[in-house]
Structures are given as structure tokens and as C-alpha cells.
C-alpha positions as CSV (number, residue, x, y, z in Angstrom):
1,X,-169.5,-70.8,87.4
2,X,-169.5,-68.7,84.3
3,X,-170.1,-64.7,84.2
4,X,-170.5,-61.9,81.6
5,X,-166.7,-62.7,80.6
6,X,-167.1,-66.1,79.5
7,X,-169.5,-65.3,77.2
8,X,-167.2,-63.5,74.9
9,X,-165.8,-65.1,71.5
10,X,-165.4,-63.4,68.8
11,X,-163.8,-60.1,67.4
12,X,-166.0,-57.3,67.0
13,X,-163.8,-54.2,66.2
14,X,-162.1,-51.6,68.7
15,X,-160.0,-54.5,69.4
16,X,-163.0,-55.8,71.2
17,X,-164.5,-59.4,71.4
18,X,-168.4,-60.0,72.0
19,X,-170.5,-63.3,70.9
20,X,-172.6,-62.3,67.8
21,X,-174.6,-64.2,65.2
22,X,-174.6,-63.1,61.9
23,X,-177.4,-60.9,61.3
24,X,-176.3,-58.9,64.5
25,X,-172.7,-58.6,63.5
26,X,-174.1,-56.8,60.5
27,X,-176.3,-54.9,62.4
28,X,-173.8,-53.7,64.9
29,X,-171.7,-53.1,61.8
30,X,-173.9,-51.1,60.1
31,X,-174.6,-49.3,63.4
32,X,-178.5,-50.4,63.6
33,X,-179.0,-49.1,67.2
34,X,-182.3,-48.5,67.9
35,X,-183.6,-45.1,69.5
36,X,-186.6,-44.1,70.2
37,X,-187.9,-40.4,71.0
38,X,-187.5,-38.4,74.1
39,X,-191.1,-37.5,74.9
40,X,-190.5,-33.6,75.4
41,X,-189.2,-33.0,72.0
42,X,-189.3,-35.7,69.4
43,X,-185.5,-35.6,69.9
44,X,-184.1,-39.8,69.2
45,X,-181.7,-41.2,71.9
46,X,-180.1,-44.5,71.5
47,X,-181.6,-47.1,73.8
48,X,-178.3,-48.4,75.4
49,X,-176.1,-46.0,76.7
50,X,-173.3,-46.2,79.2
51,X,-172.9,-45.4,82.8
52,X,-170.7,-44.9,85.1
53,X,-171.1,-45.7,88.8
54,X,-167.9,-47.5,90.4
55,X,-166.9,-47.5,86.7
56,X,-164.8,-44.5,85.9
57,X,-164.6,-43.3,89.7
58,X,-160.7,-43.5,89.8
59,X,-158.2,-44.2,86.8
60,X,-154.9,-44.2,88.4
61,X,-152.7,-46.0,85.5
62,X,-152.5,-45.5,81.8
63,X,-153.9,-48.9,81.0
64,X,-157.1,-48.0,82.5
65,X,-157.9,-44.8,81.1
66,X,-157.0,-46.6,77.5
67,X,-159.4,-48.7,78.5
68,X,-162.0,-46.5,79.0
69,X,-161.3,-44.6,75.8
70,X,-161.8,-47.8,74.1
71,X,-165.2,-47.9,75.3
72,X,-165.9,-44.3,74.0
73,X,-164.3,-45.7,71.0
74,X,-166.9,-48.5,71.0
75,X,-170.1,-46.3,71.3
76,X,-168.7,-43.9,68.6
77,X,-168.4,-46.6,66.1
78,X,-171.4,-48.3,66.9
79,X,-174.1,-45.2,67.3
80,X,-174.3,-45.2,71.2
81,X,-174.5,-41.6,72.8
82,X,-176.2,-41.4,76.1
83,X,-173.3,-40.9,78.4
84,X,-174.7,-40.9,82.2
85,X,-172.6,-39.9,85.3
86,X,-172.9,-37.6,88.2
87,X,-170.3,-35.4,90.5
88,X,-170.8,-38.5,93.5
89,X,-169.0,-41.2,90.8
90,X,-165.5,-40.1,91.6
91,X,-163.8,-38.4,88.7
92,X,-166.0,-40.0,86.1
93,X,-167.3,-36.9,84.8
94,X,-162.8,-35.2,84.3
95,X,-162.2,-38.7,83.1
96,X,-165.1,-38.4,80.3
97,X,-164.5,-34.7,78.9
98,X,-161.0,-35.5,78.9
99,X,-161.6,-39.0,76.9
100,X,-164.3,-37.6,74.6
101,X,-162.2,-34.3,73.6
102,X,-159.2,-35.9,73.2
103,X,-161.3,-38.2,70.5
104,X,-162.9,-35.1,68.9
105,X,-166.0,-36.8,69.3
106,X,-167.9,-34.5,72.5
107,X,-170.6,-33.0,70.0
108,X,-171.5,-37.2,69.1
109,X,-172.4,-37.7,72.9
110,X,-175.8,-37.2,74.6
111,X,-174.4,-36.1,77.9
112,X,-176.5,-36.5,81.4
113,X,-174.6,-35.7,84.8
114,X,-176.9,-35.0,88.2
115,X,-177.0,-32.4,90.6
116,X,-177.1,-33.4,94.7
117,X,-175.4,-31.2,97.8
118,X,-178.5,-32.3,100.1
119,X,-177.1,-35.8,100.8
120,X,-179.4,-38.8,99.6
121,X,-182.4,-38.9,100.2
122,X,-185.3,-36.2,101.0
123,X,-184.3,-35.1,104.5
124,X,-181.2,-33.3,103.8
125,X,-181.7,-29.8,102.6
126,X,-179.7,-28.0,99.8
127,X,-177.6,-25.0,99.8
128,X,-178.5,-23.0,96.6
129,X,-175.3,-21.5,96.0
130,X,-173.6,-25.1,96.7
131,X,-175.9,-26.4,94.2
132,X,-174.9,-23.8,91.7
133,X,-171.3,-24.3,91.7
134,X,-171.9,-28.0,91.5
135,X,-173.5,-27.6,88.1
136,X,-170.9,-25.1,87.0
137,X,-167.8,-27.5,88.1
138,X,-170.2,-30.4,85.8
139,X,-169.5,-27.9,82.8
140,X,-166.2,-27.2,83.8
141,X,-164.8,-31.3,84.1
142,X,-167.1,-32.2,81.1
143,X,-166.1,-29.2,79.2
144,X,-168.8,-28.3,78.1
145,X,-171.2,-25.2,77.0
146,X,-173.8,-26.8,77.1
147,X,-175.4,-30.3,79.0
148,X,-178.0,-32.1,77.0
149,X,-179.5,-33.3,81.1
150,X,-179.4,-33.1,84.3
151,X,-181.3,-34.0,87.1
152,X,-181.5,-34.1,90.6
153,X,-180.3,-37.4,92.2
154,X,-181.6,-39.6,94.7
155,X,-184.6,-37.1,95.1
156,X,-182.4,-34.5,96.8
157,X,-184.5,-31.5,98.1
158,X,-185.8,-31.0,95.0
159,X,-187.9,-28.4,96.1
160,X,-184.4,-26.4,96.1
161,X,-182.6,-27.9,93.5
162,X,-185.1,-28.9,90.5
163,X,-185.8,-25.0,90.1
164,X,-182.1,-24.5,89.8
165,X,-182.0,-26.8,87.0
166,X,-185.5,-25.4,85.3
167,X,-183.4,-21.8,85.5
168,X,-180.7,-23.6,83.1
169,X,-182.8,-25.2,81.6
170,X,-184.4,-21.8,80.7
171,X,-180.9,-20.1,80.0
172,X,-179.8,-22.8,77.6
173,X,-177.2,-24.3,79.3
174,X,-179.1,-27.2,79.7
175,X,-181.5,-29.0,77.6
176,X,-183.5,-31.3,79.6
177,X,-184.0,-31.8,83.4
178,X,-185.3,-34.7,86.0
179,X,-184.9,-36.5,88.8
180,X,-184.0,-39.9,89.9
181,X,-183.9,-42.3,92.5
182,X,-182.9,-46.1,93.2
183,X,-184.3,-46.8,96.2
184,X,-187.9,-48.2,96.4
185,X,-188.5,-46.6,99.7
186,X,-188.5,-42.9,97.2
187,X,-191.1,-44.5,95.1
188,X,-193.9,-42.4,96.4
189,X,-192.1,-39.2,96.4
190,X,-190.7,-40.0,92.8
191,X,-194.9,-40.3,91.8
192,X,-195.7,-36.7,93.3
193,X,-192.8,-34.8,91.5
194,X,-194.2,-37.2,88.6
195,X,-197.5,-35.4,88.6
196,X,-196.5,-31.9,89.9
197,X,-193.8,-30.8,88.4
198,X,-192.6,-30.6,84.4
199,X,-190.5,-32.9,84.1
200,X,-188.3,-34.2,80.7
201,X,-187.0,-37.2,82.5
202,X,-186.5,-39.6,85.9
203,X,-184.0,-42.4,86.2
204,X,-184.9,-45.4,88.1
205,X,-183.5,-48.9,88.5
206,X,-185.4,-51.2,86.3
207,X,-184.6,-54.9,85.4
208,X,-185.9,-58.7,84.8
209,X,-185.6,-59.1,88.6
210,X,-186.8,-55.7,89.5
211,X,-189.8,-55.0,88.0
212,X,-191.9,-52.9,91.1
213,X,-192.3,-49.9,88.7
214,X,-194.3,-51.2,86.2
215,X,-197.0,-51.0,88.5
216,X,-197.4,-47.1,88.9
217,X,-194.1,-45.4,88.0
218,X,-193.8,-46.4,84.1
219,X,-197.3,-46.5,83.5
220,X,-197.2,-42.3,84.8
221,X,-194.0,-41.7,82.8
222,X,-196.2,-42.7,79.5
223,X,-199.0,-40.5,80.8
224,X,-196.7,-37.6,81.6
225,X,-195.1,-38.4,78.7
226,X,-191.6,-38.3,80.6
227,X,-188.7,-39.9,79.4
228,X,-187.0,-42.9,81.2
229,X,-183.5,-44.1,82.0
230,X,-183.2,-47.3,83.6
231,X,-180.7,-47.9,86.0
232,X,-179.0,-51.1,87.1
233,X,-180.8,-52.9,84.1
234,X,-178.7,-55.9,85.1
235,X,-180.6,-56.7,88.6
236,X,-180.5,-57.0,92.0
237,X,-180.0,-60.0,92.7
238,X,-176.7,-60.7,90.6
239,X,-178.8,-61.8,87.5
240,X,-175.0,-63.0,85.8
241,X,-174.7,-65.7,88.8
242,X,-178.1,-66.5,89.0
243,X,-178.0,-67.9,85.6
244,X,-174.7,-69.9,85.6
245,X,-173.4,-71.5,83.0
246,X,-176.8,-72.2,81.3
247,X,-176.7,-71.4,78.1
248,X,-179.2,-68.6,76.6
249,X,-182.3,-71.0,75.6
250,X,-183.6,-71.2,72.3
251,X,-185.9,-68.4,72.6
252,X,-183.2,-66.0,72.4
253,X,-183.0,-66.2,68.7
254,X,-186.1,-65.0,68.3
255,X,-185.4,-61.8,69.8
256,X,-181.8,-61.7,68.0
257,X,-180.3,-61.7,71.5
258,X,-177.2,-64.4,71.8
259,X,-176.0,-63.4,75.3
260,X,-177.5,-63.0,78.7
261,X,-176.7,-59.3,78.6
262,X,-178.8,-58.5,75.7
263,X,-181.4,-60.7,76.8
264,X,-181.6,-58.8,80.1
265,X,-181.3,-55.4,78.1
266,X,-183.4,-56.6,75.6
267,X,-186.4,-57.1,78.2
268,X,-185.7,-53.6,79.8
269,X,-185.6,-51.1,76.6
270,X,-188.6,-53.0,75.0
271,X,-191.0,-51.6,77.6
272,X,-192.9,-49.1,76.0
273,X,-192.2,-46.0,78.8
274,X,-188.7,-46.8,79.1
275,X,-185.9,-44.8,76.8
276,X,-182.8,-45.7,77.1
277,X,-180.8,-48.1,79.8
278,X,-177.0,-47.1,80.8
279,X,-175.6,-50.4,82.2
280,X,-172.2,-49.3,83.3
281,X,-168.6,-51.1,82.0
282,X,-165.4,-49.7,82.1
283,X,-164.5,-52.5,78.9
284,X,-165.0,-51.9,75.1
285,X,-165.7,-55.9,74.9
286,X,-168.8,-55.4,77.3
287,X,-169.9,-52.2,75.6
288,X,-169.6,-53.8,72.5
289,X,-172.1,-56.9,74.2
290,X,-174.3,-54.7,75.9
291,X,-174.9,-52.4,72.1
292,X,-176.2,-56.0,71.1
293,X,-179.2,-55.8,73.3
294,X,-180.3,-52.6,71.4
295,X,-180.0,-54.0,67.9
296,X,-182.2,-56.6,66.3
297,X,-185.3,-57.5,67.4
298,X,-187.2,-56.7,71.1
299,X,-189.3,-58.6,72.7
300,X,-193.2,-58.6,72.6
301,X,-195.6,-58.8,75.8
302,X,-195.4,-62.5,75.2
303,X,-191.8,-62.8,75.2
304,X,-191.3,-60.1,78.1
305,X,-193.4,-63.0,80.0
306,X,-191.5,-65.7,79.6
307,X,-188.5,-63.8,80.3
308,X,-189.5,-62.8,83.7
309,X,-190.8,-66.0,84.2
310,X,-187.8,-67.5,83.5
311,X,-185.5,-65.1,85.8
312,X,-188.3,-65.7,88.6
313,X,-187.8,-69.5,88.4
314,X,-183.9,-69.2,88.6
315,X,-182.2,-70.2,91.8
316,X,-180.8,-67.8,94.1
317,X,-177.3,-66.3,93.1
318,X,-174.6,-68.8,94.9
319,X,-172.1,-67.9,97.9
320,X,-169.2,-65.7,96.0
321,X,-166.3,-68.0,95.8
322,X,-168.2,-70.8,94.8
């Protein structure tokens, strides 16, 4: 049964290999990533960015932090800047500021961390101070003077924390704030802070498979004109297995997408309320195949149909080990 890995064939650069035709090697090459604006301000982000849950939570040899820095490497060279994380993914957030500064390249990154000491969910409740020297330990790993986001994850007591954040926000330490969630049992909540408080962004979990929040949720971002970073953009339901070894059908050339990945990507950052996706990798070669599903050509309604379609008609994902 073939996976994301098998899909990879030819050199890219960064010492990386990703399947490309033609037109998008040139693209890639010539760093045609499309952004589109952040609502708030006008401000252009990149529509695929990296993140980095169970990613960059521990790098206890050489090899893998080189690895990582090759996927820094990757975004650098091929206009990605959205960098998401949060204190909860291990040392992802040391492991970044260290990367990016010894590249040089910090000021080239859009970066986005969280804030949470209230546990998940909304019944914890947050210590302020705690809170506060959360975000100050954020600056301090990313070292930075400034964080272009943050926002409050999993829908923390954000009674507590999002005025924390709005107080940076207001200092100019930090340049935009949200919230986020990735459970379906916050989408309600999520809709109520959508409405009532100001919010520059939310992160949710949006893919092919998992498509609950274009009911209510993206629809209310456009309104609210609040910007959107999807999470988990690959599914829930192992969207790599489910599809096997079947090759990406015709109608991938029509979108300029020639793996699975940037099929799947493709469908996500084409929706009109969402800005930017951050599937997470902790390999140049998949960084360099997930840039490919922001390049080209997106989908249409049309084609976002018969993509969906397509994913709900797929089989189940088998037994691992088969």
C-alpha cells in the first residue's frame, strides 16, 4: 500500500525530491506561491505554511535537527512563511528560533505560537500571571521581539486569556491575535467568540474528509472578515491510506496538482474564507510536495465537488500493517 513517500521522484532542490510536472517545477522555481490577504490589514500570507505538532516536539540527534533545518531551507527558497507551533508541541518553538537564526532568515518567517495554561478545553480556568510568562517564554525560545500571532488554543478560558493577548496586541509585541480549536464538540463556542469578540484569526481543522465548518464557521469568518488557518488539512480519516496506490486521476492536471498532497491542499486553501493551511512535516521532500498544492492553479466550486465526491466514495482506510 503506497503513502505520501512513494509518491516522490524527482529532485527539486534543498537536496529534496518531490513529483512535479513541468509548469510546476518552474513555478516552484520561480517561487510562484500564492498568498492571499489577511482580512485585518491587507497584509499577504502564503497559503501553505508549516506546522508543527508531533513534528519538531523532540530532536534528540544531529541528523534530525539537519533535517528540520532543511525544511526551513525549503520554505525560504520557495516563498513559504507561515510558521505555526505552540508551547504544548514539545520544544518545537527552541528548535525553530534556534533553526531560523542560525539561517539568518527569522525576519522571512510569519511566525504564530498559542497561548493555553487552562488545560484544553473551556472548563479549565487560567492563571493570568501563568499566562503571561507563557507568552514571554514564546519570545524568549523563538527569540523574538516581536510575534506576528498568537492565539488562544483549544478555546482555553479565553475570557482570561484573549484579553491578555489583545494587551500585546496593543503594546506591539504582537501583531495579530485568535483562537482555535480542533474538536467539533467547541464548534459552538468557537461561533460566539466569532461574533463577540475582534478577532484577526481562528485555526480550525479543515480537509476533504472534514468539511463540518463550511456550514457556519467559514461562512462567519468571511462575514467577520477573520482570517483562517486550517489545521490537519490532510484528514481524519488517514486520507494517504484511503486512497492507496490509485494514482491521482486525470483531473488533477487541471488543477496543476500531480500528487495527492496537493490535491488535498489544493481543495483546502481554494475555499474562499480560508488563508493559509500548515500541514505539519519534519522533511524538506514533503515541504517541498506540500508548497506544490499552493502553486498553479485551484480548484473551482466545480472541481471542489468532484473532489469531495471523490474522497467520500473512497473506502475506509485499511487495518495498519496491511
Amino acid at each position: 500500500m503506497l503513502n505520501r513517500r512513494d509518491w516522490i521522484r524527482t529532485a527539486a532542490g534543498t537536496g529534496a525530491a518531490v513529483a512535479l510536472s513541468p509548469r510546476l517545477l518552474l513555478a516552484l522555481q520561480q517561487g510562484a506561491l500564492i498568498r492571499k490577504a489577511i482580512p485585518a490589514t491587507g497584509e499577504m500570507l502564503p497559503v501553505i505554511g508549516l506546522g508543527s505538532s508531533a513534528t519538531f516536539a523532540s530532536v534528540a540527534r544531529s541528523e534530525e535537527l539537519t533535517a528540520l533545518k532543511e525544511v526551513f531551507q525549503a520554505m525560504r527558497e520557495r516563498g513559504a512563511t507561515l510558521f505555526d507551533t505552540a508551547p504544548s508541541y514539545g520544544a518545537s518553538e527552541q528548535v525553530a528560533g534556534q533553526i531560523v537564526n542560525e539561517l539568518n532568515a527569522a525576519d522571512r518567517f510569519f511566525w504564530a505560537t498559542k497561548l493555553n495554561v487552562a488545560g484544553r478545553g473551556s472548563g479549565g480556568k487560567a492563571d493570568a500571571a501563568a499566562a503571561k510568562a507563557q507568552v514571554e517564554r514564546s519570545f524568549e525560545l523563538l527569540k523574538r521581539p516581536k510575534i506576528d500571532l498568537i492565539q488562544v488554543h483549544n478555546l482555553g478560558d479565553v475570557a482570561t486569556q484573549l484579553p491578555i493577548l489583545h494587551d500585546y496586541k496593543k503594546q506591539g509585541r504582537v501583531r495579530y491575535v485568535g483562537v482555535t480549536t480542533t474538536s467539533e464538540g467547541q464548534y459552538g463556542e468557537l461561533v460566539q467568540w466569532m461574533r463577540n469578540e475582534p478577532l484577526d484569526f481562528i485555526g480550525i481543522d479543515y480537509a476533504a474528509d472534514n468539511r463540518e465548518v463550511e456550514q457556519t464557521i467559514l461562512p462567519l469568518a468571511i462575514e467577520r472578515k477573520i482570517a483562517v488557518l486550517a489545521y490537519a488539512p490532510f484528514g481524519r480519516t488517514s486520507l494517504f491510506r484511503r486512497v492507496g496506490d490509485r494514482p491521482v486521476p486525470e483531473w488533477g492536471a487541471e488543477i496543476d496538482a500531480t500528487t495527492w498532497a496537493q490535491v488535498f491542499l489544493k481543495f483546502v486553501v481554494s475555499h474562499p474564507a480560508i488563508t493559509a493551511a500548515t500541514p505539519a512535516t519534519s522533511q524538506a521532500k514533503h515541504m517541498l510536495d506540500n508548497i506544490g498544492g499552493g502553486v498553479g492553479r485551484l480548484p473551482d466550486a466545480a472541481m471542489r465537488k468532484r473532489i469531495a465526491d471523490f474522497v467520500d466514495q473512497l473506502p475506509p482506510a485499511p487495518a495498519r500493517g496491511r
